[in-house]
VOZA-852533 format. One record per residue (C-alpha): residue in three letters; x negated, y negated, z negated. Coordinates in Angstrom, 1 decimal, decimal comma. Layout:
BEGIN
<r residu="ALA" u="X" v="Y" w="Z"/>
...
//
This chain:
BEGIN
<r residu="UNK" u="-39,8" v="7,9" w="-5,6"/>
<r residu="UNK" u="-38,5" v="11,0" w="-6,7"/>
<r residu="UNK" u="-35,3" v="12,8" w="-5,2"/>
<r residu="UNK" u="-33,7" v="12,5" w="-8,5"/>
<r residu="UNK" u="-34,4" v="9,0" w="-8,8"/>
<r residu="UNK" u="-32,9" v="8,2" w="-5,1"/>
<r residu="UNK" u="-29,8" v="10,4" w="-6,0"/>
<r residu="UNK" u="-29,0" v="8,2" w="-9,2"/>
<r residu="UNK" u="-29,2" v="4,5" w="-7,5"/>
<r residu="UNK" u="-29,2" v="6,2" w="-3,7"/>
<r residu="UNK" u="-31,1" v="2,6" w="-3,1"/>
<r residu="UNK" u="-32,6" v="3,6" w="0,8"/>
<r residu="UNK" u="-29,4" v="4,9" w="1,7"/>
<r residu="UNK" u="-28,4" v="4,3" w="5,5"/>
<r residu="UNK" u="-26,0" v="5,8" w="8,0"/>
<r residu="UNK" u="-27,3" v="6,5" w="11,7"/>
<r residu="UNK" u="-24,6" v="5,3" w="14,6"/>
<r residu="UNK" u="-23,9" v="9,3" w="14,9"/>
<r residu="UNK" u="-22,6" v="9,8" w="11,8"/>
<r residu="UNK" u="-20,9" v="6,3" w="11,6"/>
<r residu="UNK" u="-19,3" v="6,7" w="14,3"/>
<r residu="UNK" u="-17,6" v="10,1" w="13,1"/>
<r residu="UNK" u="-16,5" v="8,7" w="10,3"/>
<r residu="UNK" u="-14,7" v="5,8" w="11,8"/>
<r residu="UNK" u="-13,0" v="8,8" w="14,2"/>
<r residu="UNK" u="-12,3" v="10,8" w="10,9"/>
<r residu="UNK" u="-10,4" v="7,5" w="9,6"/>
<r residu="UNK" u="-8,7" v="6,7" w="12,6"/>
<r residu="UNK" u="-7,4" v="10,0" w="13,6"/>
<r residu="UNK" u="-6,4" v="10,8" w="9,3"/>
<r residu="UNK" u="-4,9" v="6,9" w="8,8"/>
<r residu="UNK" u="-4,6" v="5,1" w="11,9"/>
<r residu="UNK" u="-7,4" v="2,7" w="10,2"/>
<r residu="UNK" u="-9,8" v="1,3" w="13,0"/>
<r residu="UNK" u="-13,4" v="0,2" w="12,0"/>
<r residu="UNK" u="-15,4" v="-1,9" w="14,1"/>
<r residu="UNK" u="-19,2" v="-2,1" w="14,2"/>
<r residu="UNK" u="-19,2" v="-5,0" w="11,6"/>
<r residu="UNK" u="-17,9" v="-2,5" w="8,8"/>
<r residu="UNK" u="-20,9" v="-0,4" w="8,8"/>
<r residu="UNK" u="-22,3" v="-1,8" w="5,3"/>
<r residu="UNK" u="-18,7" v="-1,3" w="4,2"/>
<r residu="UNK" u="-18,7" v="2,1" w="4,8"/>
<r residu="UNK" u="-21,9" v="2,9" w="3,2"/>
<r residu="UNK" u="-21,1" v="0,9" w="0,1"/>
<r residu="UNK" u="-17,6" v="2,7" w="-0,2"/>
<r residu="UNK" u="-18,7" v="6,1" w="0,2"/>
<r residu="UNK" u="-22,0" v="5,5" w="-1,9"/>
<r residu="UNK" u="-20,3" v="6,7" w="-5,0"/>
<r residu="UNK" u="-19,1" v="9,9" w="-3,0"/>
<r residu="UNK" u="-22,1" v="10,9" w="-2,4"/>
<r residu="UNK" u="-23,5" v="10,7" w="-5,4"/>
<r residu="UNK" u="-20,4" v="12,6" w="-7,0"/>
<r residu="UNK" u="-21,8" v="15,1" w="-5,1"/>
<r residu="UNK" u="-25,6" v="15,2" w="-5,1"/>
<r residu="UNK" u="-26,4" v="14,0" w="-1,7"/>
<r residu="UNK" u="-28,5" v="11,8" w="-0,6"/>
<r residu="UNK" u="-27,3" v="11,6" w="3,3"/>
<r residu="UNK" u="-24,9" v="11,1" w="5,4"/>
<r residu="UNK" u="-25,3" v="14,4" w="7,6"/>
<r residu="UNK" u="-24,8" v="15,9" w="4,3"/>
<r residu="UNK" u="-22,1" v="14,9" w="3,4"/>
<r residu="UNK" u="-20,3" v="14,9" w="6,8"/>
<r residu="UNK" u="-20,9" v="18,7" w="6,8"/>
<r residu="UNK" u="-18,9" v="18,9" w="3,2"/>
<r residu="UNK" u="-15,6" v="16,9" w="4,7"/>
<r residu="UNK" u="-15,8" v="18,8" w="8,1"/>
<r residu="UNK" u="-16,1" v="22,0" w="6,2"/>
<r residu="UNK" u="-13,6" v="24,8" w="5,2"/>
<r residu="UNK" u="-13,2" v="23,3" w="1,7"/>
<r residu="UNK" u="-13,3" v="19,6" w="2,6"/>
<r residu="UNK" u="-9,9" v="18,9" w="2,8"/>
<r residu="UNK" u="-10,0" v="17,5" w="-0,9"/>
<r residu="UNK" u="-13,2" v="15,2" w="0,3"/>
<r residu="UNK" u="-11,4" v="14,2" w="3,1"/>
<r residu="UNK" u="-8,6" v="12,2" w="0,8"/>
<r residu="UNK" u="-11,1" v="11,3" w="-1,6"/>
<r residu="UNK" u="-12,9" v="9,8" w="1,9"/>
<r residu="UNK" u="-10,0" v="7,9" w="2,6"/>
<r residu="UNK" u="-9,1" v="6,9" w="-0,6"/>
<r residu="UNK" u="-13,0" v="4,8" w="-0,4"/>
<r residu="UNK" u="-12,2" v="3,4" w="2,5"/>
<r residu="UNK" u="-9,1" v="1,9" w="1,9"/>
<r residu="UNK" u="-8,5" v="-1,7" w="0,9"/>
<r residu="UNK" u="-6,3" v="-2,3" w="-1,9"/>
<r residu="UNK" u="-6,6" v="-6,0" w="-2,8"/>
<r residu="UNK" u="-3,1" v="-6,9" w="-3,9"/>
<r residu="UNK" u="-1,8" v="-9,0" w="-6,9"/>
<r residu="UNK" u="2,0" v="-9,5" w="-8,5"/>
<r residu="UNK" u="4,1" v="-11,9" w="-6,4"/>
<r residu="UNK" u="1,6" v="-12,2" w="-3,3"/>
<r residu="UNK" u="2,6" v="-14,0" w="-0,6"/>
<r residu="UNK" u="5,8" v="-15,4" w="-2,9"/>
<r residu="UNK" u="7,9" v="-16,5" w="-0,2"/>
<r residu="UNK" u="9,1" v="-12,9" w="0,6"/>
<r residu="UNK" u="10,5" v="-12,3" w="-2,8"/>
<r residu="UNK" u="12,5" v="-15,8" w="-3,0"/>
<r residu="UNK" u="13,7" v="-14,8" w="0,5"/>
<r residu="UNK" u="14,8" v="-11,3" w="-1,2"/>
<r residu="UNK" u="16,3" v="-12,5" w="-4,3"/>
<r residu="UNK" u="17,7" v="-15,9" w="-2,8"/>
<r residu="UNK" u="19,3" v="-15,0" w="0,9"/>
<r residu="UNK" u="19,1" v="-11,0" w="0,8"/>
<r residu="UNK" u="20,2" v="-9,8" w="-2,5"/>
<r residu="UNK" u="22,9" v="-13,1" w="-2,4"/>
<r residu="UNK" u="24,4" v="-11,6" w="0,7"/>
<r residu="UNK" u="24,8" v="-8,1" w="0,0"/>
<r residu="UNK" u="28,9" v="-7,1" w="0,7"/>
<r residu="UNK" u="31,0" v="-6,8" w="-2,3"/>
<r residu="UNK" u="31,6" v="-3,3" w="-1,4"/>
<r residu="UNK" u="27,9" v="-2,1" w="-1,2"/>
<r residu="UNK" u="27,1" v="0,7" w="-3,9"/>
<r residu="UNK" u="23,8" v="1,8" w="-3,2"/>
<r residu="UNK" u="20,2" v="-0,1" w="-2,3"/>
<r residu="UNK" u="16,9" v="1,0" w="-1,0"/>
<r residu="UNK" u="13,9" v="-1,0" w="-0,7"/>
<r residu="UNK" u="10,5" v="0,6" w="0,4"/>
<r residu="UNK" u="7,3" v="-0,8" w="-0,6"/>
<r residu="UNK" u="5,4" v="0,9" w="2,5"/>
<r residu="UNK" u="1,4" v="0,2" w="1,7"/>
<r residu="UNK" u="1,8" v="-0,5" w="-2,0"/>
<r residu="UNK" u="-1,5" v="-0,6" w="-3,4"/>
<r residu="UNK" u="-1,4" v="-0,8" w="-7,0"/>
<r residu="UNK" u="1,7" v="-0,8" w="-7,6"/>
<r residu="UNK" u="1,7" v="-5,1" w="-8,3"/>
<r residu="UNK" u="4,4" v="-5,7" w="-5,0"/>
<r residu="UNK" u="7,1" v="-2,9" w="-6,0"/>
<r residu="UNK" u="7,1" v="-3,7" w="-9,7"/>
<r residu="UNK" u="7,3" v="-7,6" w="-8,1"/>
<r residu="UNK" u="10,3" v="-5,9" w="-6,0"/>
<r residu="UNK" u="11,6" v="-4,2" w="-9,2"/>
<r residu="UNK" u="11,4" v="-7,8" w="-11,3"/>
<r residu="UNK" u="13,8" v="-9,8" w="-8,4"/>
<r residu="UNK" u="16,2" v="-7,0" w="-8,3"/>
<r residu="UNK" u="17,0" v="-6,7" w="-12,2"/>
<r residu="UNK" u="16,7" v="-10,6" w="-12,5"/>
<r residu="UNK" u="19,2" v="-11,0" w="-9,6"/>
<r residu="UNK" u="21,3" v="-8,0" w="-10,2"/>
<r residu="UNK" u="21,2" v="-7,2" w="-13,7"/>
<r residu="UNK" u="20,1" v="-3,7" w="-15,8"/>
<r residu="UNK" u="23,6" v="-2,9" w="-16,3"/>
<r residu="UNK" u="24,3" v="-3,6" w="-12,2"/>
<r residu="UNK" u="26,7" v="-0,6" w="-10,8"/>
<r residu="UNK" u="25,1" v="-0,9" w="-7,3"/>
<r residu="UNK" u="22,2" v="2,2" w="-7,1"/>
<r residu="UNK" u="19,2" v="0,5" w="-6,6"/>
<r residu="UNK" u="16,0" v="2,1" w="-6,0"/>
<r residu="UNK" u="12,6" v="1,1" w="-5,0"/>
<r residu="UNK" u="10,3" v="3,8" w="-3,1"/>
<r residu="UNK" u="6,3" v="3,2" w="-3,5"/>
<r residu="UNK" u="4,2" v="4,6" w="-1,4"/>
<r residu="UNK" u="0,1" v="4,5" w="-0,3"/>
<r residu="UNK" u="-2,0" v="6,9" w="1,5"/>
<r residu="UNK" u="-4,7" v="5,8" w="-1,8"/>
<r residu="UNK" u="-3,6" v="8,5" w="-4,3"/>
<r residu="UNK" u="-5,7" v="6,8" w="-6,6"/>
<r residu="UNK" u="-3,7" v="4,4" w="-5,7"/>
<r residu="UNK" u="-0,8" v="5,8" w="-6,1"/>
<r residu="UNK" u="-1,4" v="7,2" w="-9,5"/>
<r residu="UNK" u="-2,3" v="4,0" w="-10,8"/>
<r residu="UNK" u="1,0" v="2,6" w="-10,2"/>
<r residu="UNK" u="3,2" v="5,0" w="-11,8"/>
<r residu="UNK" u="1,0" v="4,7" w="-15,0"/>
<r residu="UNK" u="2,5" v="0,8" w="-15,0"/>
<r residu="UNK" u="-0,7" v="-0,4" w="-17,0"/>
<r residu="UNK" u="-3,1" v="-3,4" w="-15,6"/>
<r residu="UNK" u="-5,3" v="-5,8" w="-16,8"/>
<r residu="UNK" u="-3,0" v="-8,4" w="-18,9"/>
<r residu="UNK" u="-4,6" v="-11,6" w="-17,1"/>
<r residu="UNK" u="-3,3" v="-9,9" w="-13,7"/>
<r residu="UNK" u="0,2" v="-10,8" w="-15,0"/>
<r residu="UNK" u="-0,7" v="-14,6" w="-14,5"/>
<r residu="UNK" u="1,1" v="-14,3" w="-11,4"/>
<r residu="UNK" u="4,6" v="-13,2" w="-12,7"/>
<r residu="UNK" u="6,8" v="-15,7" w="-13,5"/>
<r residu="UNK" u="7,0" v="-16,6" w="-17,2"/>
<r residu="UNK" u="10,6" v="-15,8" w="-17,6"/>
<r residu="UNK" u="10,2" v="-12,4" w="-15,9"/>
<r residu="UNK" u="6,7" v="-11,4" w="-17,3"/>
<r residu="UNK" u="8,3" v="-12,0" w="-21,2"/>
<r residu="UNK" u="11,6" v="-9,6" w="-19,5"/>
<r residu="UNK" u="9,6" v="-6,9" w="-18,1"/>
<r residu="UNK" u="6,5" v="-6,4" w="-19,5"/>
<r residu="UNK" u="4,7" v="-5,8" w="-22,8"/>
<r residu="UNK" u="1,6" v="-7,0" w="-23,9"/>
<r residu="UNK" u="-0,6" v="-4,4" w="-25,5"/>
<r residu="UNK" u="-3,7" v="-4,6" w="-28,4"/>
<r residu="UNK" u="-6,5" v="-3,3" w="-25,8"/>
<r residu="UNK" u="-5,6" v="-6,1" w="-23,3"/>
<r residu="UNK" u="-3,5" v="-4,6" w="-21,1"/>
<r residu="UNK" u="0,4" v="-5,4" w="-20,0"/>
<r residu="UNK" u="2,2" v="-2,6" w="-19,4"/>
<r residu="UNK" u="5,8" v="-2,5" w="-17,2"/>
<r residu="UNK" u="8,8" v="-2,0" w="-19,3"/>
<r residu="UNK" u="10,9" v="1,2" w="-19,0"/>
<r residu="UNK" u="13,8" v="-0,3" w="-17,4"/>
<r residu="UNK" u="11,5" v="-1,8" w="-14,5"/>
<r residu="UNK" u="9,3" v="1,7" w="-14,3"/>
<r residu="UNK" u="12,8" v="3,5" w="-14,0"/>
<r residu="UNK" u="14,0" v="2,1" w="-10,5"/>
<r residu="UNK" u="10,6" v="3,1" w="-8,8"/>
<r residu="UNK" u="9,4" v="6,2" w="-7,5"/>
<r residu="UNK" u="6,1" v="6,3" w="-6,7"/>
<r residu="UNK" u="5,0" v="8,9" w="-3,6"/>
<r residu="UNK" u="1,6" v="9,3" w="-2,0"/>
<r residu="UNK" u="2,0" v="9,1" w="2,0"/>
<r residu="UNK" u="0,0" v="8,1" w="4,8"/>
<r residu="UNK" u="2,5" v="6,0" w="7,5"/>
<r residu="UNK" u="1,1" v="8,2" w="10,4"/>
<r residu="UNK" u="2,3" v="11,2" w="8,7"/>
<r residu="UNK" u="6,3" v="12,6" w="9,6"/>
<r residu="UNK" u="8,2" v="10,9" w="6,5"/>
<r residu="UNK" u="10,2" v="13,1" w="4,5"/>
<r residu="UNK" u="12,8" v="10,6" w="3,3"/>
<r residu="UNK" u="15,9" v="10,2" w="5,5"/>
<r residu="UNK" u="16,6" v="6,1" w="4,5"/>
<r residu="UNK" u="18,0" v="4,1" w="5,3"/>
<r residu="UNK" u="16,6" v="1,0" w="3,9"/>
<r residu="UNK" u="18,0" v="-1,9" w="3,2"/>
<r residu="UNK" u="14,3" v="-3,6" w="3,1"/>
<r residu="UNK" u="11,3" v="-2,8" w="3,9"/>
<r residu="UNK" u="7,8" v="-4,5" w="2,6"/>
<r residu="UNK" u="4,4" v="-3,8" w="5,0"/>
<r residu="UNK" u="2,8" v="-6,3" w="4,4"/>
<r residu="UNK" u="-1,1" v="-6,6" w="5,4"/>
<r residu="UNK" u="-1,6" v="-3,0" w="6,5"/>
<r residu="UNK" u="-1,2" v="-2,8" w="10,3"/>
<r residu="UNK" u="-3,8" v="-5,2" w="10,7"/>
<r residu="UNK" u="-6,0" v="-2,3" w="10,0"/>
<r residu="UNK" u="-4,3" v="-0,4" w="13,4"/>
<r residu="UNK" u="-4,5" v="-0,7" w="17,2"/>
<r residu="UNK" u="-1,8" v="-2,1" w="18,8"/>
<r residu="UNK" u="-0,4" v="0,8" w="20,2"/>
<r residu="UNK" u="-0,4" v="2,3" w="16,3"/>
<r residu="UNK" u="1,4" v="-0,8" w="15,2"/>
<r residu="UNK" u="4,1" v="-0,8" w="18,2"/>
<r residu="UNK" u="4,8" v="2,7" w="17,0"/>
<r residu="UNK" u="5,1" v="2,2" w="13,4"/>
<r residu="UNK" u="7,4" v="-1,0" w="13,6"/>
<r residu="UNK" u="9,6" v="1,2" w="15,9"/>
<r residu="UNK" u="9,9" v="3,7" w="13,1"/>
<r residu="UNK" u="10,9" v="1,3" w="10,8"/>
<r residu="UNK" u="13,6" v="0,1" w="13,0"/>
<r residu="UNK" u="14,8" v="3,5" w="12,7"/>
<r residu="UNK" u="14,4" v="3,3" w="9,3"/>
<r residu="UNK" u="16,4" v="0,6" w="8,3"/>
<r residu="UNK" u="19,6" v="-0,4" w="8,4"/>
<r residu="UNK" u="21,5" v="-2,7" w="11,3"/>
<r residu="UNK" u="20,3" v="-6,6" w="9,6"/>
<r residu="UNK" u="17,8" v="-4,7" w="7,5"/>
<r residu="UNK" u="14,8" v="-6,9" w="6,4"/>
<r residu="UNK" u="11,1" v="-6,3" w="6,9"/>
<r residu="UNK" u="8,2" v="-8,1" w="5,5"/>
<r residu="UNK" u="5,3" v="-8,2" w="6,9"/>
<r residu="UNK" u="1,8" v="-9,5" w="5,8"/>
<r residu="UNK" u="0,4" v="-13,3" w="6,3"/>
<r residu="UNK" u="-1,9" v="-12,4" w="9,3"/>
<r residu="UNK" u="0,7" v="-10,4" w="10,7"/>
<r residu="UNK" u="3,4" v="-10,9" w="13,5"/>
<r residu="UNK" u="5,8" v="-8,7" w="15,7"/>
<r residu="UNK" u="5,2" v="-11,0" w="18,4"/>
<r residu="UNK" u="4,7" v="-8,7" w="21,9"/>
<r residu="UNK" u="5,0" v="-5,9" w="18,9"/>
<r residu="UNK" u="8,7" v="-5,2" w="19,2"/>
<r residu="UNK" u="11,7" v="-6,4" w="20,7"/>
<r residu="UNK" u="14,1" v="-4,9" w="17,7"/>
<r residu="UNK" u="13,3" v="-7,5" w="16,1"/>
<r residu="UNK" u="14,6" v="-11,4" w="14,8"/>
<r residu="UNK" u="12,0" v="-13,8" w="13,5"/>
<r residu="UNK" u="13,5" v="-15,2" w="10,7"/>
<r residu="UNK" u="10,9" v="-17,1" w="8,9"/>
<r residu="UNK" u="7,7" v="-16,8" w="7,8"/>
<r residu="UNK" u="6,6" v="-13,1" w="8,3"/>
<r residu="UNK" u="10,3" v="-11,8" w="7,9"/>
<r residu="UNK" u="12,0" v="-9,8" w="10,1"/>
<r residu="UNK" u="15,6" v="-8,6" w="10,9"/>
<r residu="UNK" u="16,9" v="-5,7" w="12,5"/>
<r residu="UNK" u="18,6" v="-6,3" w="15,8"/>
<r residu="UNK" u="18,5" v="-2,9" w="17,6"/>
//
């Protein structure tokens, strides 16, 4: 076979336990992300197309680009692969009739402003979810400030969101009432969010290891299947940043396989994967 021919399909491409194993340090010490043995034909799958963006036909290749002096860029691109994104409007529902139904229903008369932080956001399906309960519950013409901040270490990720486009049979999950309130359903089919939903998002690339340039707090907080990709020391110091982040009897949601259990003692179980702020 011809190099040219194993460049376009890269079919006999493998990764030694060398080079494997630097690439699960490279992920762990960038993201916090730990991959075990069993992810090895993950990892080759995922980065396939990376190496073929680039010509190469190896691993050791290709490890020598992302170490190098101009493999920063690679480096996000790297991560970006890796990631997994699998998210879809209204997952795990129960969260967001626990935000529009007990959180939003007891906010003081007196509160004027509203943060919620979709921490982990994928796509963009869970704070345009967010965004729908909000205006249902609250109302477009609301005087509270509410925003919603959206952020993913996937900048890919990230971009996709703010664009506010998807695939219309995605918006099978939304609610009637709310899909024919907040979206609009295109000729190429494709939905796309409405203005009034985009406008109380911001979307922000950020990896949760990182310092965090916004000062909070939140009233709620969604992270919801993304620490089961850390160690446990990762995940005892991220929920205690949260804590910090939020405010006393703030909310956080976290995902289905998920608990704070010997996690964090600043913490009230509430229900089902939620979360509130006791210290």
């Amino acid at each position: 076979m011809s190099g040219l021919q194993m460049q376009a399909g890269l079919p006999d491409l493998a990764i030694a336990e060398p080079e494997f194993r630097r690439i699960c340090e490279t992920v762990r010490n960038a993201a916090g992300i730990v991959l075990g043995p069993g992810k090895r034909d993950m990892v080759v799958g995922r980065l396939r197309r990376r190496l073929r963006a680039h010509g190469l036909t190896d691993f050791a290749d290709y490890l020598a680009l992302v170490d190098g002096p101009s493999g920063k860029a690679e480096r996000v691109e790297m991560i970006n692969a890796i990631t997994t994104n699998l998210t879809h409007f209204f997952r795990e529902k129960h969260h967001f009739d626990h935000l529009g139904s007990v959180v939003l229903r007891t906010l003081p008369p007196s509160q004027k402003r509203l943060r919620i932080w979709s921490a982990g956001c994928s796509s963009g399906e869970e704070p345009y979810s967010i965004a729908m309960v909000l205006l249902d519950a609250l109302g477009e013409a609301a005087t509270l400030d509410m925003r919603v901040l959206a952020t993913d270490i996937d900048t890919a990720m990230v971009r996709r969101g703010a664009e506010g486009r998807y695939d219309a049979a995605r918006a099978d999950d939304v609610p009637a009432p709310l899909r024919m309130r907040h979206t609009r359903r295109l000729t190429d089919g494709t939905i796309e969010m409405l203005p009034a939903l985009r406008d109380v998002i911001s979307f922000l690339p950020l990896n949760l290891l990182d310092p965090w340039p916004m000062r909070g707090p939140f009233d709620v907080i969604f992270c919801r299947n993304v620490m089961i990709y850390f160690d446990k020391d990762t995940q005892r110091a991220l929920v205690d940043r949260f804590a910090d982040m939020l405010q006393p009897n703030g909310t956080l949601y976290v995902g289905h396989s998920e608990t704070l259990h010997r996690t964090s003692q600043r913490f009230q179980h509430m229900g089902e994967t939620i979360y509130r702020r006791i210290a």
